[in-house]
N, C-alpha and C positions, 0 to 999 in steps of 0.2 A: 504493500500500500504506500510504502513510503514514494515507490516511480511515480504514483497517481497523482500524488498530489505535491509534485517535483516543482513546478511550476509558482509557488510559493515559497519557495524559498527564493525566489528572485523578483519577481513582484518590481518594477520600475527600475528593471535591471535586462531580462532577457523577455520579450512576446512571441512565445511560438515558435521560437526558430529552432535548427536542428540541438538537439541534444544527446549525449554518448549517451553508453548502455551501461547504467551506475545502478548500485542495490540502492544506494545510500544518498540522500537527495543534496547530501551536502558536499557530494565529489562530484556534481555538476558542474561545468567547465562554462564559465562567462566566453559564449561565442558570437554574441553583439549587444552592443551598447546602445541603449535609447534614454535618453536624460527623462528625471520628471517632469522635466520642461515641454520636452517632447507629446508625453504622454498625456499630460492634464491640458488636454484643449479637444476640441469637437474633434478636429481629422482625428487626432490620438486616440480618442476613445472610439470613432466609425470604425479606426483601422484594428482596433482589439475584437471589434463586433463582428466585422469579417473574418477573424480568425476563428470563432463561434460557432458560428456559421458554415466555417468550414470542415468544422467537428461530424459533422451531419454523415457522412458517409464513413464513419469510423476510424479512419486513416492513419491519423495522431493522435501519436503518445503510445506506438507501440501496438494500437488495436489491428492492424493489421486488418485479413480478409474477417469478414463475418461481424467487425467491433461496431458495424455502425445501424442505420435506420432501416436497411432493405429486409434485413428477417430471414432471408429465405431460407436461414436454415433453423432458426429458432424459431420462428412462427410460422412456415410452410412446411419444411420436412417434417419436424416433429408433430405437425398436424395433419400429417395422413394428405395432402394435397400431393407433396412429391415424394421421391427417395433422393440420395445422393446422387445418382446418375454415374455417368462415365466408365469405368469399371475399379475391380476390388482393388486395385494397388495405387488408384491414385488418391490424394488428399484420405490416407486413413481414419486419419484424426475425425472425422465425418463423423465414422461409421458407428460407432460407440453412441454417437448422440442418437442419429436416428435410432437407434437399436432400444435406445434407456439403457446404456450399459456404462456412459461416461464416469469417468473417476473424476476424482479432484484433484487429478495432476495433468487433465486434459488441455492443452492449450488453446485450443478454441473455446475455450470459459475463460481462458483468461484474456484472451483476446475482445472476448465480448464486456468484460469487467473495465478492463483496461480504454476500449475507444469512448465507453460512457462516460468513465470519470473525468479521462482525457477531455471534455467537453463542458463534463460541473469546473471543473480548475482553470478552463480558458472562462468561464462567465464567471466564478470568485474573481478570479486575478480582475476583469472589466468592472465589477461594483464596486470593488474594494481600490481602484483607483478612481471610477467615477466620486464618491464619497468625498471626495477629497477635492475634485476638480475644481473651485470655487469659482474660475471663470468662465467656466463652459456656463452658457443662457440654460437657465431652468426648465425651461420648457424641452431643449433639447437633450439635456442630463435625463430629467425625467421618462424621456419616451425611449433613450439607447439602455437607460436601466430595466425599463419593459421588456425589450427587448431580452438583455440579458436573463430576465428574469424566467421568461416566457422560454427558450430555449433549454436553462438549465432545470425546467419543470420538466419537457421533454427528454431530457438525460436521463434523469432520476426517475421519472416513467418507467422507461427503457429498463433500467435497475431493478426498478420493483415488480415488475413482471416477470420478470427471469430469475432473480435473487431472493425476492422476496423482501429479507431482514438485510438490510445495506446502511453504513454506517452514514449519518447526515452533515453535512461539512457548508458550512457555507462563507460569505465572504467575512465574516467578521472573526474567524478562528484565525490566531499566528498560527506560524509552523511548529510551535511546540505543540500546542494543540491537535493539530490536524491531523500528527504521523500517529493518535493514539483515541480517535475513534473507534469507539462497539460501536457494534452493529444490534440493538438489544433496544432501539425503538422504531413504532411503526413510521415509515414517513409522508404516509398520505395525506396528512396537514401539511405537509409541508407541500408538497406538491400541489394541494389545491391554493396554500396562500401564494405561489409562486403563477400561478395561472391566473388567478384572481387578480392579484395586481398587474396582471398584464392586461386582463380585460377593461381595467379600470384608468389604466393609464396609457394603451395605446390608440394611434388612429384609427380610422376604417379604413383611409388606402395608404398609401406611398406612392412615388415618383418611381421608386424601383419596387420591378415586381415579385422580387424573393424574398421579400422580409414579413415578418408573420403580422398581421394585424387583428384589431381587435375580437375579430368574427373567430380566426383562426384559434387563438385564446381561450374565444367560448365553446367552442368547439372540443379541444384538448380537456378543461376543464369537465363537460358534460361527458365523456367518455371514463374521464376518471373515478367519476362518480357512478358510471353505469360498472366498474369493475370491483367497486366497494357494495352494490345495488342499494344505490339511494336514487331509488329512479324517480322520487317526487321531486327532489333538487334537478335532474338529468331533465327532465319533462319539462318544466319550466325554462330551463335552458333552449332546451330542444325547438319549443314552440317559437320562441324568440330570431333560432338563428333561421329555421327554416322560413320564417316571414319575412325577416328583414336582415338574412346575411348577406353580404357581398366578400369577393375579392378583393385581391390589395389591390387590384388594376381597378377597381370600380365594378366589377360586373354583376350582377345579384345571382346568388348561388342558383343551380341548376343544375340538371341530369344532362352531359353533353348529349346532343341527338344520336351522334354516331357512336356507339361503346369499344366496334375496333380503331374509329380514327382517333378516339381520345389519349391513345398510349402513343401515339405518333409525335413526331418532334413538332410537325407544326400545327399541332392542336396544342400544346403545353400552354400551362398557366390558363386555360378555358376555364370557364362560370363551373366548371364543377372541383375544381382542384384547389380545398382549402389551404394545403401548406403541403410545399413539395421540396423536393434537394432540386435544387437548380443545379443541371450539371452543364459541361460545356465538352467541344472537345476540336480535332483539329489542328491543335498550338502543339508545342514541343514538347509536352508532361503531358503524363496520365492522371497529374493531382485531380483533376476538378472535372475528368467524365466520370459518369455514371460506374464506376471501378465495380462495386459490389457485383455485377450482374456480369463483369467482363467472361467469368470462366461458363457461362450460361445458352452457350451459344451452340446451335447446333454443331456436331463435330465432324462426321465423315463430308469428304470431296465426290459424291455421286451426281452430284449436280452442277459442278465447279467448286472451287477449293473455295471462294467469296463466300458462300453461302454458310459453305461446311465451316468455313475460318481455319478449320483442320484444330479445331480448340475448343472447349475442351468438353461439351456434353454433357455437365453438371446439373443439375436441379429439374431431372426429368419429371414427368407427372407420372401420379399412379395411375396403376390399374383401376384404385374406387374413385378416384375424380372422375377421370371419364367416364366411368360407368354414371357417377350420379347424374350426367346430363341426359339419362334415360326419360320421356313423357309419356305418358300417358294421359288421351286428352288434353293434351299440352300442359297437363300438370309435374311435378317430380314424385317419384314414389319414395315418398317419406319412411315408407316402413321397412325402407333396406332393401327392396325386391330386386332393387337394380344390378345387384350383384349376382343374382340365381336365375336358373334356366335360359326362356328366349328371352329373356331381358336383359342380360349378358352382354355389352359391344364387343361387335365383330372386332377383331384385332391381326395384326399381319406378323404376332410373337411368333420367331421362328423360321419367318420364311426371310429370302432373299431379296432381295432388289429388283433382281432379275426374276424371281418366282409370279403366278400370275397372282391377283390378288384385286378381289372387288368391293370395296368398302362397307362398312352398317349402313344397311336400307331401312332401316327401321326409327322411327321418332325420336328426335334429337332437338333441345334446347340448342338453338343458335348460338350460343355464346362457347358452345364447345369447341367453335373450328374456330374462335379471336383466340382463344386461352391456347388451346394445346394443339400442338402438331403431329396430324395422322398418315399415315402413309395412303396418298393417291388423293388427300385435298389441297388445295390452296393455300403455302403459306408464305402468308404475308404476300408480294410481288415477286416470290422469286420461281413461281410455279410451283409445279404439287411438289408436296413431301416424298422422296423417294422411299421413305422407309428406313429398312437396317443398314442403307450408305450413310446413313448421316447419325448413324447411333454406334459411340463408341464399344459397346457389349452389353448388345438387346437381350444376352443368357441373364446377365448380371442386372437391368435397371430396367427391360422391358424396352418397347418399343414405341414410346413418345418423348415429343420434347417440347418445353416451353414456349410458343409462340408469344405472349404478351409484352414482353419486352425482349421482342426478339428483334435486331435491326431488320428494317425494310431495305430494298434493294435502292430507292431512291433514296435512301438518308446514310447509306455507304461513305460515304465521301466525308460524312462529317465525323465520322469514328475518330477517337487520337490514335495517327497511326505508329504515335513515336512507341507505341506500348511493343510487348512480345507476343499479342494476340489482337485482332481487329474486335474484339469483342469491348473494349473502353469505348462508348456509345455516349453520343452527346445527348439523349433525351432522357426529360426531368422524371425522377421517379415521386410520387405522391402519395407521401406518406399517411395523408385523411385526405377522403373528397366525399363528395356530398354526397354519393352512393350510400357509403359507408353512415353516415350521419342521417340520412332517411331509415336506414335498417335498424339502426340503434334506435330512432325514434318510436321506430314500432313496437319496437322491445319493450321499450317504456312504456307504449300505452298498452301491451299485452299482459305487463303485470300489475299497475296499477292505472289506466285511464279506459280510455274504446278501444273494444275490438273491429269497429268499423274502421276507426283510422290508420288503424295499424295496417289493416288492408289494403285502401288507400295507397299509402305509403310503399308498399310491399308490391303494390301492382302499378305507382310507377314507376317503379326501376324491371319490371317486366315488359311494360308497355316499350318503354325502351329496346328494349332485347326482342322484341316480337317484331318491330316495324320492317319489312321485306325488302326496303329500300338497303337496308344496313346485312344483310344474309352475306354470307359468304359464297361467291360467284365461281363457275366454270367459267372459261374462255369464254364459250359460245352465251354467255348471259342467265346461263339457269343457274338456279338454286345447288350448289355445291351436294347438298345430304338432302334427306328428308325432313327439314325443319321445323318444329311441332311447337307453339307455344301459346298459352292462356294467361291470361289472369283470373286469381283467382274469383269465385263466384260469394254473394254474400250469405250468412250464414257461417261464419267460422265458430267454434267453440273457442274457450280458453286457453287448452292442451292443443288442440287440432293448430292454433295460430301459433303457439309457443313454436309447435316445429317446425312450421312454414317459415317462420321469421326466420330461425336458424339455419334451418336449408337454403333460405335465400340466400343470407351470407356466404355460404359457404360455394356456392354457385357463381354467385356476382364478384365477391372478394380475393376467388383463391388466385395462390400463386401472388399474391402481394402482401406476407406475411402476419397475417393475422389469426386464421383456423386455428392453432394451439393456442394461444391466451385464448380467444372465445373458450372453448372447451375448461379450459381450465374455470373461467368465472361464472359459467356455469355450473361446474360442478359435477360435469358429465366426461371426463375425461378418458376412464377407466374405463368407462360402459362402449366408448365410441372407440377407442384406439386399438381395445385388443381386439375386437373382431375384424378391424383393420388389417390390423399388423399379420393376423391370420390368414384371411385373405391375400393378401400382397404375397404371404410366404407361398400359398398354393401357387401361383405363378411365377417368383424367383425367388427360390428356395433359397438358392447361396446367400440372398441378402438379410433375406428375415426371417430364414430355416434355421434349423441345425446347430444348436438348439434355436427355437420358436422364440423370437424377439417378444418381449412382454413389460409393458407400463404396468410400474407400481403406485397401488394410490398413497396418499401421502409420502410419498416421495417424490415420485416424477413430475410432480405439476411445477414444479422447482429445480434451476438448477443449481449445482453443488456449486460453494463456496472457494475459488481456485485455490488450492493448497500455496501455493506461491504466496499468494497474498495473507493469507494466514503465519505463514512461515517470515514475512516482511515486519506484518505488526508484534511478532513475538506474543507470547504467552497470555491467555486470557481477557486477549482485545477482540477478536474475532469472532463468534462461534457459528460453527457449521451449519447446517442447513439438517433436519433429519434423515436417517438412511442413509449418509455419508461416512 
């Protein structure tokens, strides 16, 4: 813990810049100089706020892959959305997490400990100079403080869903202090006063359009409280933003029309993306693309090597994702059917590239062919999916891949191509959008307000997904599958909406990290994963076979505490997580 909060021991001395690899934060090596002078004026504190900011994709301080906002493998793999993909020898360290099998000496927990903190220590170090600033204009102190604020609520978010019990540091701890944080209280006050004063002190737009604004706030706020279920606080919120939220650009929140153009570079920042990582890409670094998703990228050359990237296959989808986009009546079968007998999708596990092979003719939610990549549809512009050319070991991860944030053929050019893979992609990924905050909203009125509006709610983000203009296209202008979709009819029960709401999530939201927290604050973790993991093993055994991968409750909805960081604070500062 002492790396975490490294950054404090220099405080109007060193901002973000490179730093060695020290246990000990007091053998950090002054490698640039910026006066107080410097620091305490408007540009000095913007320029700390961008370094914040720049926390967002994990990067700094060590967090490495996996430490930042994207999830994909803490809230998508471990949520039954995907597996690890690629095959068994690469990135092992994976493998143990999807499994529920990770120790506390697994580096990818510390990694993901490590890019959060890296992010509460760049917003300390910003307050705890702002504080001070006495000639920056108040008005402007006050809103880069929101700012800070607002972000290190999303750090600490991040913490608390994964960690659970994480110790709370903020800008008013010295360094004596701070290397000697427990972790032995809850920090969900703090995260909602961290949010809260961002709602209360920032604008509704900006001039730039990646800085989080007041909606975005409310937004963060009402979610936190849907994971504590104070849905009467959340509800009230909810009502609020969905009337009268806008964007930082101005725009009033809204379900974009198109569901696959919205993940495109030139739909970013649209009426439905309340707070995204602005990436960029093109320049000489891979700092500032979309990194997290780089190794996510279809891998085999059967179509040209562009498409394939020849890199590296990571974050396939299951076999029950696809499956759940099974209709009936254009409705989903709620009650699991979609896994057993004809309701089973067709799949091309097994065969060749070259083998013949005629896709699922049977009823399919539209949104299956924007989300994942099937052999013999449409993806994205670069023509059909070949199949097992573009899957690095279809024995080992099955035979789909990622489409949603998968580059398009025409936004190729913007990748950074200074990287060791074309997969660093300059388009923004979004981390809440108004999809997301409609299905929450329902939630809320499912357990405490109307089941009418919950419907409502729930049937427009289908209505969206139903429109034929938005269908995924043949060549020749038809319907790609058999596209089957309703909204729902009125007359829902209690129960009956309970798990329509959740299915919807899991349908509209997957593959952007968020299915294993739902599960977890639910409460239904245990019930949903191992039939999962069960599943998935009857299809690739090696990965969730042998022994049979298995979520333990009170254990798994948490992960362990990195031994590292335990081992940093010394003796009876830290304590573990249970079942560690």
């Amino acid at each position: 813990m002492k790396k975490i909060f490294r950054t404090f021991a220099v405080i109007g001395i060193i901002v973000f810049g490179p730093i060695a690899c020290k246990d000990e934060f007091l053998e950090v090596p002054v490698t640039g100089q910026i006066t107080d002078a410097q620091l305490n004026t408007q540009a000095g504190l913007e320029g700390m706020l961008i370094g914040v900011y720049s926390q967002l994709d994990g990067s700094g301080g060590g967090g490495e892959w996996h430490g930042g906002s994207v999830n994909w493998l803490w809230g998508s793999i471990r949520g039954g959305d995907a597996n690890k993909g690629s095959n068994s020898g690469d990135f092992t360290s994976m493998t143990p997490i999807e499994r529920f099998e990770a120790q506390t000496n697994n580096g990818e927990l510390n990694n993901k400990w490590m890019g959060s903190f890296e992010g509460v220590a760049r917003a300390n170090a910003l307050l705890a100079v702002a504080s001070k600033a006495d000639a920056v204009p108040a008005d402007a102190k006050t809103r880069i403080s929101a700012e800070a604020r607002f972000l290190r609520g999303h750090f600490y978010f991040e913490l608390r869903k994964d960690f659970k019990m994480v110790p709370w540091v903020d800008e008013t701890k010295n360094i004596a202090e701070t290397v000697k944080v427990p972790n032995n209280t809850d920090i969900w006050p703090n995260i909602e006063a961290d949010f809260q004063y961002a709602v209360d002190n920032l604008p509704e737009t900006h001039t730039e359009v990646g800085r989080a604004n007041k909606w975005a706030a409310m937004s963060y706020l009402a979610k936190a409280y849907m994971f504590q279920k104070k849905f009467v606080e959340a509800k009230a919120l909810f009502d609020n933003i969905i009337a009268n939220g806008k964007t930082t650009n101005g725009k009033k929140y809204a379900l974009f029309p198109d569901f696959d153009a919205m993940f495109t570079l030139q739909n970013e920042n649209s009426e439905e993306s309340i707070f995204a990582y602005q990436a960029t890409g093109g320049g000489s670094s891979t700092n500032n693309s979309l990194h997290e998703l780089a190794m996510a990228q279809p891998y085999g050359t059967a179509a040209g090597s562009e498409a394939g990237s020849d890199c590296c296959g990571f974050f396939q989808p299951s076999f029950d994702l696809a499956a759940s986009y099974r209709t009936a009546n254009g409705l989903p079968l709620l009650d699991g059917s979609y896994r057993t007998g004809a309701n089973e999708l067709k799949t091309d596990q097994g065969l060749a590239s070259s083998d013949a092979f005629t896709p699922d003719q049977g009823p399919l939610d539209p949104r299956i062919d924007h989300t994942i990549g099937r052999r013999g549809l449409p993806f994205e512009d670069w023509g059909n999916h070949p199949g097992k050319g573009w899957i690095r070991d279809q024995n080992y991860a099955g035979p789909y891949t990622q489409e949603k944030y998968a580059l398009d053929k025409n936004e190729y050019a913007t990748r950074d191509a200074s990287g060791w893979t074309p997969g660093y992609q300059a388009t923004n990924f979004m981390i809440i959008r108004f999809a997301d905050v409609l299905l929450m909203a329902a939630e809320a009125e499912v357990e405490i307000g109307d089941l009418e509006k919950a419907r409502t709610y729930v049937n427009l983000v289908r209505a969206r997904a139903a429109n034929p203009d938005t269908f995924e296209k043949k060549a020749d202008g038809t319907n790609a599958a058999n596209y089957v979709i309703s909204e729902y009819p009125a007359g829902w029960t209690k129960d009956y909406a309970r798990d329509a709401v959740r299915f919807e999530r899991k349908l509209e939201l997957s593959l952007e990290g968020h299915r294993f927290y739902d599960l977890v604050r639910w409460g239904i973790a245990e019930q949903v994963l191992n039939p999962y993991l069960v599943y998935e093993a009857s299809k690739i055994p090696s990965q969730f076979g042998g022994p049979q991968a298995v979520f333990s409750s009170n254990q798994d909805e948490y992960l362990a505490i990195p031994q590292r960081q335990i081992d940093l604070q010394g003796k009876d500062v830290l304590t573990q997580n249970p079942g560690f």
